[in-house]
KEMI-869793 format. One line per 8 residues: number of its first residue (from 1); for each residue x, y, z of C-alpha. Coordinates in pm, 1 decimal. Layout:
KEMI-869793
NUM> X Y Z; ...
end
This chain:
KEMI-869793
1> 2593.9 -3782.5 1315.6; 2478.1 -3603.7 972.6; 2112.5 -3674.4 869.9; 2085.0 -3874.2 547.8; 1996.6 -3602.3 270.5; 1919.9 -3860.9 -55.0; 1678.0 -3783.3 -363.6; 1336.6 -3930.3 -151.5
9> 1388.2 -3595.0 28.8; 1329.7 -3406.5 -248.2; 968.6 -3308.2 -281.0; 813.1 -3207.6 -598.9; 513.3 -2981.8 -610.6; 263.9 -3006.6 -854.3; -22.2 -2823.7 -1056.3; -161.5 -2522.5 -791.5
17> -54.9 -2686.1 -473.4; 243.2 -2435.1 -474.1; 23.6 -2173.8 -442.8; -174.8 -2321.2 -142.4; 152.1 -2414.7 28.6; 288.1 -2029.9 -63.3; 1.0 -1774.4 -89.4; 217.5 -1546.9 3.7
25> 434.9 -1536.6 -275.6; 121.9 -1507.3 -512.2; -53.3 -1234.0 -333.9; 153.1 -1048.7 -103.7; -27.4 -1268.7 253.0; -350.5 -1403.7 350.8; -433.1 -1121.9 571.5; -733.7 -881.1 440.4
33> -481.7 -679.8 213.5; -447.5 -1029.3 60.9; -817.5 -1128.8 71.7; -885.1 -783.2 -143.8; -605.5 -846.2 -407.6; -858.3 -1241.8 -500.0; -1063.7 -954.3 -605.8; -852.0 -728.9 -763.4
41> -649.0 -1015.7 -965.3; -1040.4 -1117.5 -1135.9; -1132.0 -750.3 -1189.8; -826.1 -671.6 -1361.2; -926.4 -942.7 -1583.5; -1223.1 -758.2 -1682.6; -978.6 -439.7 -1698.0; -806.1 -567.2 -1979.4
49> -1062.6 -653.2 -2166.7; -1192.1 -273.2 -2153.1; -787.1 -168.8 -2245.1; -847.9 -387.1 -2581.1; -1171.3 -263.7 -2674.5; -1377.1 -538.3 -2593.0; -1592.2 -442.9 -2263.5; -1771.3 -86.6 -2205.2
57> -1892.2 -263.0 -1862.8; -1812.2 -437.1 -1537.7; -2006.3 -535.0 -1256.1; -1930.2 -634.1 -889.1; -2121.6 -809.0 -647.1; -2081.8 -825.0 -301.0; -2317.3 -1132.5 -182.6; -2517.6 -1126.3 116.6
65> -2272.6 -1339.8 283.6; -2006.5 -1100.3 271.5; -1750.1 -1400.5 176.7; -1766.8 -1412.9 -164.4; -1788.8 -1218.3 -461.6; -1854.5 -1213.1 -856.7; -1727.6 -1002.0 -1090.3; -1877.9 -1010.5 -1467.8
73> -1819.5 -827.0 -1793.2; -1959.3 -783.0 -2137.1; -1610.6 -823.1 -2309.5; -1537.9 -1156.7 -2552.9; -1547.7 -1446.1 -2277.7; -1305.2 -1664.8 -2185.6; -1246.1 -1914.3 -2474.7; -1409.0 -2276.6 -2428.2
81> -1268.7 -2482.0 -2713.7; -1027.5 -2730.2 -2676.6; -655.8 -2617.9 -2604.8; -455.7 -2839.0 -2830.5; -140.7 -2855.8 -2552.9; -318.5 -2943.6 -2252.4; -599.6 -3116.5 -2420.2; -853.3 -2927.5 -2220.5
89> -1034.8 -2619.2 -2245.4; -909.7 -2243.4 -2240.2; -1122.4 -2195.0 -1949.4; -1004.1 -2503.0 -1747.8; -669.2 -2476.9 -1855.7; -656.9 -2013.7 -1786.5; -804.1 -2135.4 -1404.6; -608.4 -2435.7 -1323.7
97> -255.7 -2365.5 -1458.1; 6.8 -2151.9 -1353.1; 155.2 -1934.4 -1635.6; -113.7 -1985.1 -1879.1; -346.8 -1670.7 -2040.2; -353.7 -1472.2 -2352.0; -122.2 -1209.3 -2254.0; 175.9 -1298.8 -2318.6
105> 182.0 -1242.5 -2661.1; 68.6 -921.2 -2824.9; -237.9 -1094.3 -3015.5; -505.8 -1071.0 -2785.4; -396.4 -796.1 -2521.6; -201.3 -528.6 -2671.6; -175.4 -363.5 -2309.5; -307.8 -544.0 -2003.8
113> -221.7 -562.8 -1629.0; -180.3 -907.7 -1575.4; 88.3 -1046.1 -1757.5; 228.4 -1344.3 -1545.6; -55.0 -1582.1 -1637.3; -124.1 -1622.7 -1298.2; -362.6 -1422.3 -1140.0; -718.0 -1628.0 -1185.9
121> -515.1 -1978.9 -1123.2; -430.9 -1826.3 -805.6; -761.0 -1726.8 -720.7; -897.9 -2048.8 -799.4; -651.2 -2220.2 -598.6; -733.4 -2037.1 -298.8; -1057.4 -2066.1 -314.7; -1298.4 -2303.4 -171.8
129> -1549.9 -2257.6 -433.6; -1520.1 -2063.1 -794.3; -1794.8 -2107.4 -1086.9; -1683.8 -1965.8 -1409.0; -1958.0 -1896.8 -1674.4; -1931.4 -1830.2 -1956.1; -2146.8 -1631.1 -2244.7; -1986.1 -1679.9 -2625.9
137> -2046.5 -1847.5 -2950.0; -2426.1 -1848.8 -2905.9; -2403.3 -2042.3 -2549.6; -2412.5 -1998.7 -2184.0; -2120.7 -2245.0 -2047.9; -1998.9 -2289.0 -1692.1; -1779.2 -2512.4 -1525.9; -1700.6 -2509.3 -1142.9
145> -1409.8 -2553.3 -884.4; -1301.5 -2625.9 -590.7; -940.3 -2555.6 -390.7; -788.7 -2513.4 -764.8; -945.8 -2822.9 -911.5; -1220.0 -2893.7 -1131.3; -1535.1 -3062.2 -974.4; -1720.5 -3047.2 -1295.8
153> -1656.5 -3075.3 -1684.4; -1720.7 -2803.1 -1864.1; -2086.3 -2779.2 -1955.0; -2286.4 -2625.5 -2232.0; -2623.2 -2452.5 -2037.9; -2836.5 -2311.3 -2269.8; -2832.8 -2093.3 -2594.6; -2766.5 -1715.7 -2517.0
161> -2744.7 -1404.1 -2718.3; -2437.6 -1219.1 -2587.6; -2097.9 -1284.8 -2491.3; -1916.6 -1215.6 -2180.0; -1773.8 -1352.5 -1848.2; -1875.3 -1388.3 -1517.0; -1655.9 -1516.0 -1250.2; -1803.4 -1657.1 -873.7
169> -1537.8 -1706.8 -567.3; -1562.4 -1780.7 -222.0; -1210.2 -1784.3 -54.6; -1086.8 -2032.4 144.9; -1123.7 -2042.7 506.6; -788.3 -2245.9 532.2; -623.9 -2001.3 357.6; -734.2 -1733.0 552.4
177> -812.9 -1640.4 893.7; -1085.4 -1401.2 812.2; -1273.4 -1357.3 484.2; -1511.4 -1094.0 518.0; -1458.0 -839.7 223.5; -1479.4 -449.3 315.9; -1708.0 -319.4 69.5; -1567.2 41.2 143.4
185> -1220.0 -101.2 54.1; -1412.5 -241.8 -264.2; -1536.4 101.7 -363.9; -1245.1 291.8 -334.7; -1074.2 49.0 -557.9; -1344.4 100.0 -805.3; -1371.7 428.3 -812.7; -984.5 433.4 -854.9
193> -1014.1 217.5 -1178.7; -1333.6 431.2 -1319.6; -1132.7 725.4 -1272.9; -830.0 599.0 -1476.6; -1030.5 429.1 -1726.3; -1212.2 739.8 -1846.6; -1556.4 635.6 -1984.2; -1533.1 285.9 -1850.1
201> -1897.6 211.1 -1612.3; -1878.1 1.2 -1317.5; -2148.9 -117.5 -1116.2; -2051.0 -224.2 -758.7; -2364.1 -453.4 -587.1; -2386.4 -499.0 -238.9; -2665.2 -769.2 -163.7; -2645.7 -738.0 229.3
209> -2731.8 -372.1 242.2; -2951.7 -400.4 -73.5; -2747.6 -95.7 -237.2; -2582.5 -50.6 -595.3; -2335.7 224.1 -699.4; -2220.5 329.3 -1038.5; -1888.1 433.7 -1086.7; -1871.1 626.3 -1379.0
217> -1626.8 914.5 -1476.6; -1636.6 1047.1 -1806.6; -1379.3 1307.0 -1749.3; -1151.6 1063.1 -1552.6; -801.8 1258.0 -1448.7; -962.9 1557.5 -1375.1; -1272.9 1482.9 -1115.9; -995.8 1235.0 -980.7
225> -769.3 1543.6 -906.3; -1050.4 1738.6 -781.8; -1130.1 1469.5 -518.9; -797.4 1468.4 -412.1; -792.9 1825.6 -330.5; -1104.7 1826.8 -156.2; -1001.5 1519.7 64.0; -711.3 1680.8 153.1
233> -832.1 2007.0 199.1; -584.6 2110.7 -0.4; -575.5 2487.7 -104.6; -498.7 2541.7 -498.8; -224.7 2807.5 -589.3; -333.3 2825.4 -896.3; -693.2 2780.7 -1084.5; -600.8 2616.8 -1405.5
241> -464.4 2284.0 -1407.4; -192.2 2106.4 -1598.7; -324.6 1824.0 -1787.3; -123.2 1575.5 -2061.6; -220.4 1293.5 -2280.4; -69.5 1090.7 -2574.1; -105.1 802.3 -2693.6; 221.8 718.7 -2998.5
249> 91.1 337.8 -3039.2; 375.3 215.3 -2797.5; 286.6 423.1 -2499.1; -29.4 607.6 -2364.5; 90.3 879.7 -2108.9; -159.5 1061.4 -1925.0; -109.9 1302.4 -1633.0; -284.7 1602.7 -1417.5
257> -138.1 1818.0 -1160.6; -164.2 2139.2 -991.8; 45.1 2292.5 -740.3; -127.2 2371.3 -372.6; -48.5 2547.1 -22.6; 7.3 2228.5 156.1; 372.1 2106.9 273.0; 362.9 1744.5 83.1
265> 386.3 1633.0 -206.9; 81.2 1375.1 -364.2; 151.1 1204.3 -652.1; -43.9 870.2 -781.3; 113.8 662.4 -1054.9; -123.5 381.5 -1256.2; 30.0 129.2 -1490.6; -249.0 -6.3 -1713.0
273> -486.7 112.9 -1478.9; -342.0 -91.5 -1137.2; -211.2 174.5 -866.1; 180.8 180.1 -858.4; 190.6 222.3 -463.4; 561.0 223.6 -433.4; 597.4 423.9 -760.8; 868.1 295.7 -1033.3
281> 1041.2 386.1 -1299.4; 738.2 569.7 -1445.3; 695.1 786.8 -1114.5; 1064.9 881.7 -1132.8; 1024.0 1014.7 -1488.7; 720.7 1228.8 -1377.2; 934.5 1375.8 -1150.6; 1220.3 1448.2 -1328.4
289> 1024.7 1624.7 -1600.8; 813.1 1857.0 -1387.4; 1180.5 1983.3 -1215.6; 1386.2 2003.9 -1535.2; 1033.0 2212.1 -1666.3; 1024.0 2429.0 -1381.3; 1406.6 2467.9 -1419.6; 1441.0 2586.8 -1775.9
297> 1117.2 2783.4 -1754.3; 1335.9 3036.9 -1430.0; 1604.3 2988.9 -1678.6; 1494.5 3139.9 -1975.7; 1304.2 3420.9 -1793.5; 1582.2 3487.4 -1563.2; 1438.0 3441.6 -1271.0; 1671.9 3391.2 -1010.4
305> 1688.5 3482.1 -629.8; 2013.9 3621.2 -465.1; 2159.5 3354.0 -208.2; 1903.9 3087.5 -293.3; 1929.6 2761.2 -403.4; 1624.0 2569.8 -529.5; 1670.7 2190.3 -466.8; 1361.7 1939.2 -644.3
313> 1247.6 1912.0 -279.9; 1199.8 2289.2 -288.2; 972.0 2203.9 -627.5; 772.3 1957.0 -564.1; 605.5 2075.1 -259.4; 240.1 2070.2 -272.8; 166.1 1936.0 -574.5; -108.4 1711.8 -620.3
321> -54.0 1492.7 -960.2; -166.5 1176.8 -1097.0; 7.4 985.1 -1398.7; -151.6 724.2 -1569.8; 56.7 483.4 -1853.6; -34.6 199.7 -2031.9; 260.6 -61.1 -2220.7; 242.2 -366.3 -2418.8
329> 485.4 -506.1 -2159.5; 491.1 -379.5 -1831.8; 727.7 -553.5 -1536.4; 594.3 -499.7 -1198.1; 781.1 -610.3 -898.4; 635.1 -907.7 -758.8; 278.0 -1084.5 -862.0; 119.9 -780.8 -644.9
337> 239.4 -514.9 -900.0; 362.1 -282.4 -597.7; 624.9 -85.7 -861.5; 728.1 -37.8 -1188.3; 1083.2 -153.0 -1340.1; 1092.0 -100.3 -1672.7; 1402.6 140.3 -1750.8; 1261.0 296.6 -2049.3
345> 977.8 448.8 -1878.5; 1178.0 697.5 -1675.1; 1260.2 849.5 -2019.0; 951.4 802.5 -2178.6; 762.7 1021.0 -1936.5; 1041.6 1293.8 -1897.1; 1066.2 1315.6 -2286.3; 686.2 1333.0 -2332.1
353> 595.7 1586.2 -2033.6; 888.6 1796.0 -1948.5; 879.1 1980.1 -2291.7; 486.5 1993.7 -2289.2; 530.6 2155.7 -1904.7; 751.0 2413.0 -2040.2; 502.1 2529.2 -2300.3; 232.7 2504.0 -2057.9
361> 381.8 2742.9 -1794.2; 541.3 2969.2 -2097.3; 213.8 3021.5 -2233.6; 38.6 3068.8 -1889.5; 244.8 3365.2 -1747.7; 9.5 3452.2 -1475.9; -16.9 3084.3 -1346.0; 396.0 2988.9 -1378.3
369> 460.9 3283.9 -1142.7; 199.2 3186.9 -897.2; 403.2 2854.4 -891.8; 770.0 2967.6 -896.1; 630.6 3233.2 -603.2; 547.1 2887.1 -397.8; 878.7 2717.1 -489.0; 1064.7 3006.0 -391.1
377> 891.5 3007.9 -62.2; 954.2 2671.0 10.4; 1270.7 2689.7 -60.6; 1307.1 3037.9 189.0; 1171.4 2815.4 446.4; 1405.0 2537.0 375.8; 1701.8 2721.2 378.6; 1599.9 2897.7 746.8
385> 1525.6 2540.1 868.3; 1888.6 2404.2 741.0; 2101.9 2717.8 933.2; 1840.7 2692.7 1225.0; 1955.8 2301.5 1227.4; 2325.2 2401.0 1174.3; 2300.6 2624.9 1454.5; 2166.4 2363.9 1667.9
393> 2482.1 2152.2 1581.5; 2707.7 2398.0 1676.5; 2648.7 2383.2 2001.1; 2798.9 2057.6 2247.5; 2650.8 1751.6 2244.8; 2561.0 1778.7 2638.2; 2344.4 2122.7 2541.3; 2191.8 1984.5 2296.1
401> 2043.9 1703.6 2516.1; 1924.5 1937.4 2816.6; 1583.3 1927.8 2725.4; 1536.5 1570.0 2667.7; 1358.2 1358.0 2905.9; 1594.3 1165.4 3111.4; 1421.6 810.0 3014.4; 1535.4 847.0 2661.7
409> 1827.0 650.8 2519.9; 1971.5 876.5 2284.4; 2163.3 791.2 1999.6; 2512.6 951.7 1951.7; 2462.1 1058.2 1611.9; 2329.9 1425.6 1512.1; 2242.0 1328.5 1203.3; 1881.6 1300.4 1155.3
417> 1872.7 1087.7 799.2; 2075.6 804.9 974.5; 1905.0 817.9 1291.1; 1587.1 588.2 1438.4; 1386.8 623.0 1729.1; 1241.1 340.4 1867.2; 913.9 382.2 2072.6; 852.8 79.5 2314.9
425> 621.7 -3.2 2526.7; 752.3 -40.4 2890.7; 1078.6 -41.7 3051.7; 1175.8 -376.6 3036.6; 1108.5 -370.6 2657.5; 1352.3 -48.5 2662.9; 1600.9 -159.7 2862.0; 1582.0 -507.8 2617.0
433> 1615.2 -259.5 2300.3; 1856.8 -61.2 2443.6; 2128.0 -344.5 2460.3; 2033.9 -482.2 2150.7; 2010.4 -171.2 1950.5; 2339.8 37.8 1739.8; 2404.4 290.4 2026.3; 2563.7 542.9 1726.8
441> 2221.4 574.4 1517.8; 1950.8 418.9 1713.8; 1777.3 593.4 1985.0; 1509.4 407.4 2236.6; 1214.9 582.6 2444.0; 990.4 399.4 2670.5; 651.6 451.6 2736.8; 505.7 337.2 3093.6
449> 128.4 218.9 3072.0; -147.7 304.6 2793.8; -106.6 632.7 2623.5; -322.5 918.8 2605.7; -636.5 913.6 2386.2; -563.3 1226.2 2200.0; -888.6 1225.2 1972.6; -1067.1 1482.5 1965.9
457> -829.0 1678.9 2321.5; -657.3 2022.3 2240.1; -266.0 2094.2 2215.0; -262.8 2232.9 2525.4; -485.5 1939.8 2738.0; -279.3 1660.6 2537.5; 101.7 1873.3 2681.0; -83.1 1818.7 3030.1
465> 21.5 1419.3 2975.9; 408.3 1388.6 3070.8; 440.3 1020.2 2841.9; 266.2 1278.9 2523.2; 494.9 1547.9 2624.8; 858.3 1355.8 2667.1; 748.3 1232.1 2312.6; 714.3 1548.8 2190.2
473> 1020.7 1687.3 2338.1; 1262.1 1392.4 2184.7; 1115.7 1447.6 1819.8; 1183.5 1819.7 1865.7; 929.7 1943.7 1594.8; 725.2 2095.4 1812.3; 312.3 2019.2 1833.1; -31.5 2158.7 1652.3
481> 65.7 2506.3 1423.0; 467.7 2539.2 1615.9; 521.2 2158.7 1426.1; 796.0 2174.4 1203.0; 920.2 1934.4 1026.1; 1313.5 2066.7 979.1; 1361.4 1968.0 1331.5; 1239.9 1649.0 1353.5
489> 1571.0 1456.5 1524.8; 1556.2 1129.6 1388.6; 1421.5 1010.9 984.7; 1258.0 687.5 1127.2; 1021.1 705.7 1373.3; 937.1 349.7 1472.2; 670.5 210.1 1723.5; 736.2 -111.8 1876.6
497> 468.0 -264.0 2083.1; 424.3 -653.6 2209.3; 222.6 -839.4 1899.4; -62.6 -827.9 2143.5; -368.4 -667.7 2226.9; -231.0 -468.5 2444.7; 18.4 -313.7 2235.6; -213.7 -301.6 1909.4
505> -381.4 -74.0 2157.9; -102.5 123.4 2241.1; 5.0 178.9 1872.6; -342.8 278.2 1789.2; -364.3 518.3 2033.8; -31.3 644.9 1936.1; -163.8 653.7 1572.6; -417.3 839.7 1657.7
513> -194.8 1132.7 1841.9; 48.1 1158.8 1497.4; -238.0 1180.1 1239.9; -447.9 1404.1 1455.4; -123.0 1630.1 1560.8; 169.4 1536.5 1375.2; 4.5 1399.0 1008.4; 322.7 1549.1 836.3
521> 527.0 1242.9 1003.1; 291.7 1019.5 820.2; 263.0 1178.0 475.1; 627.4 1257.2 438.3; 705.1 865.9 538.1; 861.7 919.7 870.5; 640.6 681.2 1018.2; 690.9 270.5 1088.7
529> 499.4 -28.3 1273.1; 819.2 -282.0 1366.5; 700.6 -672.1 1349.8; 841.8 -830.9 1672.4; 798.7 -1201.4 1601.4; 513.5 -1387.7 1858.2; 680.3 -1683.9 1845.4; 1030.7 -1885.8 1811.2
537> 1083.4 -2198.5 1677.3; 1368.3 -2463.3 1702.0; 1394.4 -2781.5 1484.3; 1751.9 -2897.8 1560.2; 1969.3 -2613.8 1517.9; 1760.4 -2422.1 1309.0; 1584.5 -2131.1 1447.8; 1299.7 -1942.8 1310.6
545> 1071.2 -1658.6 1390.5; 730.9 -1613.7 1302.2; 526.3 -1297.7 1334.4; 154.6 -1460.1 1402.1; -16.8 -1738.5 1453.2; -60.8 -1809.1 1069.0; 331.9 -1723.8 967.8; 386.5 -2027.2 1294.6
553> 182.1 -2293.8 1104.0; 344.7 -2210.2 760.4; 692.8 -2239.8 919.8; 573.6 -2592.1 1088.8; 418.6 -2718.7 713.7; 701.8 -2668.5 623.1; 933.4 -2803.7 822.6; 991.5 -3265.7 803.6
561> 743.0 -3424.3 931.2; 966.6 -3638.3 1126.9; 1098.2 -3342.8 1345.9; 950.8 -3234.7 1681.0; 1018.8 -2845.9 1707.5; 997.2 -2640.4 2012.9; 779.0 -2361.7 1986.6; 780.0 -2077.6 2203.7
569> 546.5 -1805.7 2267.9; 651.8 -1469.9 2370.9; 441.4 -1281.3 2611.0; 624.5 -949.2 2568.5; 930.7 -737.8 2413.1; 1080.8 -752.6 2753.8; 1101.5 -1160.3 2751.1; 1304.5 -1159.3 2438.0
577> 1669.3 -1161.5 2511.4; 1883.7 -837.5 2311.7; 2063.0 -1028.0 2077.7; 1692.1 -1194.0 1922.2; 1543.3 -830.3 1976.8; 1834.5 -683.1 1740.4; 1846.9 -993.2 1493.9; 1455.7 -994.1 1440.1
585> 1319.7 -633.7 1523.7; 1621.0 -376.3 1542.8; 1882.9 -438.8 1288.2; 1774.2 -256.3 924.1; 1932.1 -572.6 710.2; 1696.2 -892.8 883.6; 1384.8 -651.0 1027.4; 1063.8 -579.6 877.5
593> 875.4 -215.3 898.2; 547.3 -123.9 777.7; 504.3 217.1 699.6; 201.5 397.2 757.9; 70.2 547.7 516.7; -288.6 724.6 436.2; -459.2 620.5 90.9; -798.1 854.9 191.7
601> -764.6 1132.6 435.5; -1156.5 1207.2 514.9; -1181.5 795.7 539.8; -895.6 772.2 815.0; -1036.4 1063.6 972.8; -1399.4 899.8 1024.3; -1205.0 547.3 1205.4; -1022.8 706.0 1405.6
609> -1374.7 929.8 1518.4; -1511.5 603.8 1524.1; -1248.2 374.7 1746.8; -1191.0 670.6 1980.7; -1379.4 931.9 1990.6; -1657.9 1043.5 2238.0; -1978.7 891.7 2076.1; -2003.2 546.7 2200.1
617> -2267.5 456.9 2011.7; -2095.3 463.3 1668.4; -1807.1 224.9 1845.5; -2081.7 2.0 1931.5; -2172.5 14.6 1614.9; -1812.4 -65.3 1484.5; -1785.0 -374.2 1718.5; -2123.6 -513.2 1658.5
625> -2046.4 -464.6 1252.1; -1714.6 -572.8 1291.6; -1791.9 -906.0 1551.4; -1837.5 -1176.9 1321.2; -1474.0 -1153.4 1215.8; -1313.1 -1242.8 1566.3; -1199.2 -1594.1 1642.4; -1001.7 -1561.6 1886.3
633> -977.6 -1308.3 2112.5; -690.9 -1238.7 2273.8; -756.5 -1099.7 2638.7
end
């Protein structure tokens, strides 16, 4: 019999409840990534008002608590007079309703970062406490919040000379499971935003340490480039750098770049000053112009090498670039502004930088052969890999697999674009993936116990360890200064552990061996953490799967309250039958990857040294630090 489905079953959601209901729609989750991007959504605010001239300075706070910050600025202030729509005030009106803010039109923000109205209304809303105050016309005014909603009216303090705003939050423990803020994740965000916004001063405060840091970087671009070199340990190939700026009154375009020894390729895009992580439109443009530069520079002094071909691949190796642009109107994907889709921006930055690029290496002779001497290198070595590869492929299918360990379930397909390896964790969990996965392009090795703790062992002690060493044989890159990357076997290299302790142990363990032995697998984006669900849930003959125990209680919220659902817990990989292992972990169109990626080099370094290396007393130090934000321990 069909369940009644009338108009009372419609439910309507109003003011910021939406938000509470859906934080991760707003800001991406409510795990610490989300925590970090309250703070980023408030000092953007502050951003802006530097981008129109109004601020020189911004100041963080980190309270002794650790749970809550304030972020404050000497710009105009938010306005306090009444709004004539809502009949309330700019300030309670900007902090309690979705889609509201003074950039949308051009009149207050010719170029700003937040531009969906929603950023401090979402804060607000998941926030268990925010106090907005407020320094303009002559007055200190302040007004505070709770959970989205105002608990007082907007008051007038006290006379002040100034102006400015200054914004207090404490997120909300329902929201999140943990909300202790990293104030070296704070920092490096900072220092990101001083270095974009050239001139800009920002004072970061933490109260529990007693300590206060000023980001300031007059030269901005360049000591930003520098850093990135010497993080990287990057050699230079050449001394001077490439550096670009204008600013036509519709677009500012700013970008540095050198070429170095190293096999990857760094580039950082900004749009009005907020990091473009999965690039964009902008990014695309960027790279466009640097190969059609390159191009027509061999071109017109006829360089050209006998049997070669140089691909962009070839040309982009090593460099080390950052581009910065700022728009009236930029459109980000999603609320947390991962990428850049405005269309016009591809050939905005070609046209600006590709002809500047070409007078650049034209007029520096000396440096533009330094850099086609690298390209053609790369491109040598790219070539050898390719008929090194074809000759592998030549050979039968059964030769080809000789030196493979015999656990592995190999795919059928040579190709190594289309191909996936899937590292599990047991052989139950790989016999489980191996029936569920595509036999012709997805591959399955099993590991038996914990792995080898690789930090700080040598290539040859780590080869002793036969789980290290099948590994090693199935990618076929070889290890340590033999790696290379032209024979990796598969594109996707994919680590599937239980969503336990146990297998966050093995993955970090297996972390550790590809940054400290294979870190080209992680900068070129070969790496991936799958998300096996922890739990499945059945209300009548719908079935869902969540990932933790927070994605299981926003599933049940939002499932009738009149239905009784069966929840059920997996213990392991191997429990999961192969056709819920393929529909939720193994097949590409319903799965979810992370890839691992590394924002700071010398920072990833010093955790790893930390979680596993051989002084104990720095781990002690880590867990005793680190203690305060476990509530449940899973043992």
């Amino acid at each position: 019999m069909a369940t009644a489905y009338t108009a009372s079953d419609i439910e309507v959601i109003e003011g910021l409840e939406a938000v509470r209901r859906r934080p991760s729609m707003y800001i991406g989750g409510v795990d610490t990534r989300g925590l970090h991007h309250l703070l980023w959504e408030i000092v953007d605010n502050s951003v802006d008002e530097c981008l129109a001239g109004e601020a020189t300075e911004i100041t963080v706070t980190l309270h002794k608590d650790g749970e809550s910050c304030s972020v404050s600025d000497n710009g105009r202030g938010i306005p306090v007079d009444l709004h004539p729509k809502t009949k309330k005030s700019a300030l309670e009106t900007i902090l309690t309703t979705l889609h509201s803010g003074g950039k949308f039109s051009k009149n207050a923000y010719a170029r700003s970062g937040g531009l969906h109205g929603v950023g401090s209304s979402v804060v607000n809303a998941l926030s268990e406490e925010m106090v907005a105050t407020i320094h303009r016309d002559g007055f200190e005014w302040q007004q505070r919040f709770k959970r989205g909603k105002p608990t007082t009216a907007l008051k007038q303090v006290r006379p002040f000379r100034g102006r400015g705003t200054d914004i207090f939050f404490r997120p909300d423990k329902e929201i999140f499971a943990r909300t202790v803020f990293s104030i070296e994740t704070i920092k490096a965000h900072l220092e990101d935003i001083s270095y974009i916004h050239a001139g800009l001063k920002i004072t970061l405060i933490d109260e529990a340490k007693k300590e206060t840091t000023v980001l300031h970087h007059p030269d901005g671009l360049q000591t930003y480039l520098a850093r990135l070199m010497t993080e990287g340990q990057r050699k230079p190939v050449h001394e001077n750098l490439f550096q670009f700026s204008k600013d036509d009154g519709s677009y500012k375009v700013e970008a540095v770049f050198r070429w170095s020894e190293s096999t990857d390729e760094h580039l950082r895009s900004y749009v009005n000053g907020i990091r473009t992580h999965a690039g964009g439109t902008h990014e695309s443009g960027l790279k466009s112009a640097i190969g059609k530069a390159v191009r027509n520079y061999m071109e017109v002094h006829d360089i050209k090498v006998k049997g070669l071909t140089i691909q962009n691949d070839d040309i982009r190796e090593g460099i080390v670039g950052l581009l910065s642009v700022f728009l009236a109107e930029p459109m980000f994907q999603g609320q947390t502004k991962e990428k850049l889709n405005n269309p016009e921006m591809s050939s905005v930055v070609e046209g600006q930088i590709r002809p500047a690029l070409e007078n650049w290496l034209s007029s520096n002779k000396t440096t533009a052969d330094a850099i086609v001497g690298r390209i053609v290198l790369a491109a040598r070595a790219r070539a050898a890999s390719r008929e090194a590869a074809s000759e592998i492929r030549r050979k039968s299918p059964a030769a080809r697999r000789l030196s493979l360990p015999g656990k592995l379930l190999d795919c059928r397909s040579t190709n190594a674009d289309e191909s996936e390896l899937f590292i599990v964790e047991g052989l139950s969990a790989g016999g489980t993936a191996g029936m569920g996965r595509d036999s012709r392009t997805q591959a399955v090795l099993p590991l038996r116990g914990k792995v080898l703790n690789t930090q700080n062992l040598t290539t040859a002690k780590i080869l002793d360890n036969q789980e290290i060493k099948d590994l090693v044989e199935t990618l076929g890159t070889g290890i340590g200064p033999n790696f290379d990357l032209h024979r990796l076997r598969y594109g996707k290299i994919i680590l599937m552990m239980d969503a336990d302790s146990d297998g966050y142990h093995i993955s970090t363990l297996l972390l550790t061996f590809f940054f400290g032995h294979m870190p080209v697998l992680i900068t070129q984006g070969k790496l991936f953490l799958a998300q096996p669900p922890l739990y499945r849930i059945q209300s009548g003959n719908q079935i869902f799967y969540a990932r933790d125990d927070l994605h299981k209680e926003e599933i049940l919220d939002s499932l009738p309250a009149n239905r009784n659902p069966d929840v059920l817990r997996f213990k392991g990989l191997g429990e999961m039958t192969p056709s819920q292992l393929k529909e939720t972990t193994l097949d590409p169109k319903t799965r979810i990857l992370l890839r691992i990626d590394i924002d700071n080099q010398l920072e990833a370094d010093q955790t790893f040294e930390k979680l596993l290396g051989k002084e104990p007393a720095e781990r002690y130090k880590l867990i005793m630090e680190q203690a305060n934000q476990v509530d449940d321990l899973d043992v």
